[in-house]
C-alpha positions in Angstrom: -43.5 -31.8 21.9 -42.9 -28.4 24.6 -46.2 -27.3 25.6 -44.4 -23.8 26.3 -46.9 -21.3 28.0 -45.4 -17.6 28.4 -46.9 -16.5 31.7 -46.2 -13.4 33.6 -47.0 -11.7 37.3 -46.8 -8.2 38.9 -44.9 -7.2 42.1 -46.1 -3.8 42.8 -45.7 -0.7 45.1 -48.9 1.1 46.5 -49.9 4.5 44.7 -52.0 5.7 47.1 -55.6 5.4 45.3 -57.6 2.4 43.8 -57.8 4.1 40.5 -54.6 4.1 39.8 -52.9 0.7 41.2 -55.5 -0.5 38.7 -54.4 1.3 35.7 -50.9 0.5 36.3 -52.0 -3.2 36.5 -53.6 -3.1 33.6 -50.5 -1.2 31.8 -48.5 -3.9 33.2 -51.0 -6.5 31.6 -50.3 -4.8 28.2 -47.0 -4.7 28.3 -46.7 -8.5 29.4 -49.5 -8.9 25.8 -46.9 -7.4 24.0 -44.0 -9.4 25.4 -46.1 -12.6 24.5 -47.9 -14.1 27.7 -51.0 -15.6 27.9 -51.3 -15.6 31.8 -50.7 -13.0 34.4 -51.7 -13.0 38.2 -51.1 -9.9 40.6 -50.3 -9.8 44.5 -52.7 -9.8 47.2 -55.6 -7.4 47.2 -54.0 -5.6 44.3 -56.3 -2.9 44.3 -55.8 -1.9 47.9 -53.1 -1.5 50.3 -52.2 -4.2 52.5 -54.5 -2.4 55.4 -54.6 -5.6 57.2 -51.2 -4.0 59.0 -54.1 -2.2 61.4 -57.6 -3.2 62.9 -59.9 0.0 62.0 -63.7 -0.2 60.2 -62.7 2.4 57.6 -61.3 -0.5 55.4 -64.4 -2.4 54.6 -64.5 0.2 52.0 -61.7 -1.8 49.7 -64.3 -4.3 49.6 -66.6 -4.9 46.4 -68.4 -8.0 45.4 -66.9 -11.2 43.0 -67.4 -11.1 40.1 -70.1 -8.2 39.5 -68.2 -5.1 41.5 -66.5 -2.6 39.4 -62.4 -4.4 39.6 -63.1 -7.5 38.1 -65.5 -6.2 35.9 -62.6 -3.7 34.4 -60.3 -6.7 34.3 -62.7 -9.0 32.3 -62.7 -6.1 30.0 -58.9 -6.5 30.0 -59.1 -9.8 29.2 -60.7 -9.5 26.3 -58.5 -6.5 24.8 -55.2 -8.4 25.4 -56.5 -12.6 25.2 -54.8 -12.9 28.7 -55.9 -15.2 31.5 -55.9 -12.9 34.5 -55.5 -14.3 38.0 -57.4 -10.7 40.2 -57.1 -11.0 44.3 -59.0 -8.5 45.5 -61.1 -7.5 48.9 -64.6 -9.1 48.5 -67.7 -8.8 50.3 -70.1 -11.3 49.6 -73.4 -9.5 51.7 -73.3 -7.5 54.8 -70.9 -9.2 57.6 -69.3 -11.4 54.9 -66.3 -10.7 53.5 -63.3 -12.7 51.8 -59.7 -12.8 51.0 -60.2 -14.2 47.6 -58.9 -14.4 43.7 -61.0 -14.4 40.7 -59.9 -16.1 37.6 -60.4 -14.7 34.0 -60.2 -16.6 31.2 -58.2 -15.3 27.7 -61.9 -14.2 26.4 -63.2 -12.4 29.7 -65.6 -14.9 31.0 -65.7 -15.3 34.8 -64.2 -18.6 35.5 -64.7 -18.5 38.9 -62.8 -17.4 42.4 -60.8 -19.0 45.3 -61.0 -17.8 48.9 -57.6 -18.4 51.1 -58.6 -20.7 53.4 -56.0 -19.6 56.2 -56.4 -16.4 57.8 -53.6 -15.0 59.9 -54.2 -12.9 63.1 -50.6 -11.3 64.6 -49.0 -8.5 64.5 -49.1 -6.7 61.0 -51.2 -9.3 59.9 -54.6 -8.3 61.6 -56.5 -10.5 59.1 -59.2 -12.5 61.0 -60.5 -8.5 61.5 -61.9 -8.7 58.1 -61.7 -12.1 56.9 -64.1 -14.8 57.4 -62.4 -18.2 56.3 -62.9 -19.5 52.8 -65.6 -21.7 52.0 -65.3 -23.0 48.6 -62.4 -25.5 48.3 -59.3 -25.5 46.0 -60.3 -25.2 42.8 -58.6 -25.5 39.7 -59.8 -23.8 36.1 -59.6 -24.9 33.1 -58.3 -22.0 31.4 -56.8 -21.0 27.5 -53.4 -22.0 28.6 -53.8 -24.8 30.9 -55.3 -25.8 34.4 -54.3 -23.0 36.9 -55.0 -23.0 40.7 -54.6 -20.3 43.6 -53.1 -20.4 47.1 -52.8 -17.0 49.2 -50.2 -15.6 50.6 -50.2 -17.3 54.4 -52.1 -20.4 53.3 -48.5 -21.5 51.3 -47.5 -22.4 54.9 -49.9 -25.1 55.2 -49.2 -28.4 53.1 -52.8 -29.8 52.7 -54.2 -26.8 50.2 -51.0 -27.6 48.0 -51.6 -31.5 47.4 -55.5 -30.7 46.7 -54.8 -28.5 44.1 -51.5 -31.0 42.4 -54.8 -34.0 43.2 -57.2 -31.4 41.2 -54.7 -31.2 38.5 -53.3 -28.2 38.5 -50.3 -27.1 36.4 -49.7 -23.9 37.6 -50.4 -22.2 41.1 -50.6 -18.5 41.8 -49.7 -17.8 45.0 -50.5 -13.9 46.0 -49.2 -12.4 48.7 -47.9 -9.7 51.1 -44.8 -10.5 53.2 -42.2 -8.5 54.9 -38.6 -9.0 55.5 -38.6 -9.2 59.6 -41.6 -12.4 59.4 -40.9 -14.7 57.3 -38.2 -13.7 54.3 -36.1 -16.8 55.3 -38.8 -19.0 54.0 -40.4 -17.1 51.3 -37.8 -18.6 48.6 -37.9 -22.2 50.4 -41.6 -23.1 50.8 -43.1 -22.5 47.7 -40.3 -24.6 45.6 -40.8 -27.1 48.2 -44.2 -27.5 47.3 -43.6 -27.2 43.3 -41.4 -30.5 44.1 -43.8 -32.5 46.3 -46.9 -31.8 44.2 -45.1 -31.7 40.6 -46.1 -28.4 39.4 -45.3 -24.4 38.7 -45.7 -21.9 40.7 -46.0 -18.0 40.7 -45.3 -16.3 43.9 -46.1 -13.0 43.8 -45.2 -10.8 47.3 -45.7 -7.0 47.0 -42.7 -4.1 47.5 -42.0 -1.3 49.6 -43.8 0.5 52.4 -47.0 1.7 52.9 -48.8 4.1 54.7 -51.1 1.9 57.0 -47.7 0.1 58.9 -44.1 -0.5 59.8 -44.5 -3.6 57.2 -41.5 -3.4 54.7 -42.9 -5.6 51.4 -39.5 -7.7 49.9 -40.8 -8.5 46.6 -38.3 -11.1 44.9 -41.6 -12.4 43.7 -40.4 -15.0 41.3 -42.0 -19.1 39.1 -40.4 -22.1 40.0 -40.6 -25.2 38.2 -42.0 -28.6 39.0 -38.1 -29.9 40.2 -37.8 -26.9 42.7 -36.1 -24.6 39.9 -36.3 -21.0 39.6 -37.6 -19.9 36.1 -34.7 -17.4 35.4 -33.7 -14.6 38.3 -35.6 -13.9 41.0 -37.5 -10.3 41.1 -35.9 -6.9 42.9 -36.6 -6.8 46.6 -37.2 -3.0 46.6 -38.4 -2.5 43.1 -42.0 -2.6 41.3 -41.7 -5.2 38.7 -43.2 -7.5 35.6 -41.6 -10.9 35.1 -42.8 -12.5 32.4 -41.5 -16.6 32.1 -42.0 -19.1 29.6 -42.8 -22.4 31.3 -42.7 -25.5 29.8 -45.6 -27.5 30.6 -44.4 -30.6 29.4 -41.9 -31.1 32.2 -44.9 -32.0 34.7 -45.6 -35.1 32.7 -41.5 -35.4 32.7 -41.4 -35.1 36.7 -44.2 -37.1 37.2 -43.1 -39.9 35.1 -39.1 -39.8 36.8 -39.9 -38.9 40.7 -43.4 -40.8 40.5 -44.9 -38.7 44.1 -48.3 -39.1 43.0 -48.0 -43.3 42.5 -46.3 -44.2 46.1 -49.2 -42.1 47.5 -50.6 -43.7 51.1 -54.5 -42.1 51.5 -55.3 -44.9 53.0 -52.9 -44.3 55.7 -53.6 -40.9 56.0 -56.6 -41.0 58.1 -55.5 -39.1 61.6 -54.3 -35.9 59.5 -57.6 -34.5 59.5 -58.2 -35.7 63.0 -59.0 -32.6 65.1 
């Protein structure tokens, strides 16, 4: 029998103030209740704008701490109104001089599930992320949530294979992958990486990128944020690349037992032989 999970994500332009990015998240979260989903994740740092385009001290003020500051807080409450899983990125700061690129998870009844910290932090132009970032520290989780086992990769950590095949060895059936990319960078891989790793670790992904320009950069945000099954598939069109949009999906979970069964990755396997990879 389908296991059939309507899931949704948000690509999103900047409006200028915390306040409202969140309000129009959480509109978008309503609207994506009343279309049916159960899941929704957002792009990087949702709340914010991508400031990580410049290297100044007056951004430490996006931060707020995971899961007690007042974001996810508002978005537990969220939870609970519309039984949604909620996948939150936002700018955390953990104590003084400590401060993460990270994702809480929210499960369909509000309770904190717990949060991931990208592991990979980029420092070129645009991208002036070791500035703020310290590295994360807590592994690749996966949560057992209301509609099934969901993990997170950010944004520049999709480049790097390893986080990928932790989270598939974890168990995960669907990946949210926040992020913030423009169209000079890296465009010509954004729709080629992420079904790559949907095929070699046998599961779905969400990749979320935001839209437009904002005020902190030259950085021009492509969107065409869009889920791709476990065989490399799109889940129906690809988002606008200049637009603010909701997708919502229906993913059959079933086809990851299917995949698994037919292309068999995870039985020819060699970690035995794998040994010099994590050589420094």
């Amino acid at each position: 029998m389908a296991n059939v999970v309507r899931a949704a994500l948000v690509q999103a332009t900047w409006t200028g103030d915390t306040e409202s990015m969140v309000a129009k998240h959480e509109e978008h979260t309503r609207e994506a209740a009343r279309q049916g989903a159960r899941v929704i994740g957002f792009q990087e740092v949702f709340n914010a704008p991508y400031f990580c385009q410049v290297q100044e001290a007056e951004h430490y003020r996006w931060a707020e701490p995971v899961p007690d500051g007042p974001t996810v807080t508002r978005m537990r409450e969220l939870a609970r109104e519309t039984g949604m899983v909620i996948v939150v990125p936002v700018f955390e700061v953990e104590q003084s001089g400590f401060y993460y690129n990270t994702a809480a998870v929210i499960d369909a009844d509000g309770s904190y599930l717990g949060k991931y910290r990208k592991h990979h932090i980029p420092q070129v132009k645009g991208f002036w992320e070791k500035y703020y970032f310290k590295p994360g520290n807590l592994g690749w989780p996966v949560f057992d949530t209301a509609v099934g086992r969901i993990g997170v990769y950010i944004c520049y950590d999709r480049h790097f294979p390893e986080g990928w095949r932790q989270l598939g060895l974890g168990g995960a059936q669907l990946v949210y992958n926040p992020s913030a990319t423009h169209r000079g960078l890296s465009s010509h891989l954004w729709q080629l990486e992420q079904p790559a790793a949907a095929v070699a670790n046998e599961y779905f992904v969400a990749a979320i990128n935001r839209v437009g320009r904002e005020e902190y950069g030259d950085n021009d945000f492509y969107g065409t944020s869009y889920f791709v099954d476990p065989r490399g598939q799109f889940v129906g069109e690809v988002a606008s690349d200049k637009s603010e949009e909701l997708l919502v999906r229906d993913l059959d979970l079933g086809l990851i037992e299917e995949v698994r069964q037919q292309w068999a990755f995870y039985r020819d396997r060699r970690p035995d032989a794998y040994e010099g990879l994590v050589k420094p």
